[in-house]
C-alpha positions in Angstrom: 142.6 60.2 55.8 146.2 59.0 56.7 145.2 58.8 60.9 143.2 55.5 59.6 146.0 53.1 58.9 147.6 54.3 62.1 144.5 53.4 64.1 144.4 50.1 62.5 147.5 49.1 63.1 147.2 50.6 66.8 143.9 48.4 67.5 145.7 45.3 65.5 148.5 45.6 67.8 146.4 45.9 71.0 144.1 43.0 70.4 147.0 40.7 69.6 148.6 42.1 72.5 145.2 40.8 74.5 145.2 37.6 72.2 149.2 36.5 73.5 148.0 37.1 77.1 144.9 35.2 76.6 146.6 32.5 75.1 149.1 32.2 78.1 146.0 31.4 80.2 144.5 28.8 77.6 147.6 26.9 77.2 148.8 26.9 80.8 152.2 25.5 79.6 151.4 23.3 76.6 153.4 23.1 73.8 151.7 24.2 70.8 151.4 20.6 69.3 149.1 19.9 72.3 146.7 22.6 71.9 143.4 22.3 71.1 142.4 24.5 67.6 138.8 24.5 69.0 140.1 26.2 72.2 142.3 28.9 70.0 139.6 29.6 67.8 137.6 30.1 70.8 139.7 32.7 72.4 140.6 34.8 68.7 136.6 34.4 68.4 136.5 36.2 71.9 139.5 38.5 71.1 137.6 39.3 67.9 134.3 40.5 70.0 135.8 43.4 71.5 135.7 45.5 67.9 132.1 44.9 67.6 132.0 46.1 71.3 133.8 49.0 70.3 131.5 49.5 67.4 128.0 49.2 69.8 129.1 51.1 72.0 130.3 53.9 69.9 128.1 56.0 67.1 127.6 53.2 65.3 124.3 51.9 64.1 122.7 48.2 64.2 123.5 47.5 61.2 126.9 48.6 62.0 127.4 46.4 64.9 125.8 43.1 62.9 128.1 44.0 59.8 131.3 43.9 62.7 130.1 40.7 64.6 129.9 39.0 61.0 133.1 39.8 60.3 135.2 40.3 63.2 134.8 37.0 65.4 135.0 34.6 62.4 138.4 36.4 61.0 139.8 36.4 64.1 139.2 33.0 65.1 140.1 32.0 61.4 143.8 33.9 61.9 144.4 32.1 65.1 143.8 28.7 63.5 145.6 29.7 61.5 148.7 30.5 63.1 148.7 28.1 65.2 148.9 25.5 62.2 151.7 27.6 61.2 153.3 27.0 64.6 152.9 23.2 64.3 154.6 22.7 60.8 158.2 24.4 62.3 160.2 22.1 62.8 161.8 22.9 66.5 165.3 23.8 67.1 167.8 22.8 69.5 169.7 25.4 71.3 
């Protein structure tokens, strides 16, 4: 169905929407060399929750909502690591 991709990238969008404002309040002004990974893992681990919520809560089944907590938290948690290794190798630039 072509409305799939749409959604997708609608959700994606919102929870990284949710993950830059959760991040604000985890780094309360830090640069991103002084972040902790634990801590950003944390928060795209708790980002990451909110599909399985959406998938309890919804028609889905058990197994359903077990499949989405395996896969959701980790992946999220693992793209915020990520990133924010990504974020440590630039080299900054002087304006």
């Amino acid at each position: 169905m072509i409305v799939a991709p749409f959604v997708a990238f609608g959700m994606a969008f919102g929870l990284g929407m949710l993950y830059g404002g959760l991040l604000s309040v985890v780094a309360r002004g830090r640069s991103f060399r002084e972040l902790s990974i634990a801590r950003l893992a944390a928060a795209g681990a708790a980002i990451g929750l909110i599909p399985v919520a959406v998938v309890s809560v919804g028609d889905g089944t058990l197994p359903d909502a077990v499949n989405a907590l395996m896969t959701f938290p980790p992946l999220s948690a693992a793209v915020a690591t990520v990133t924010l290794l990504i974020a440590r190798r630039a080299k900054p630039e002087r304006v």
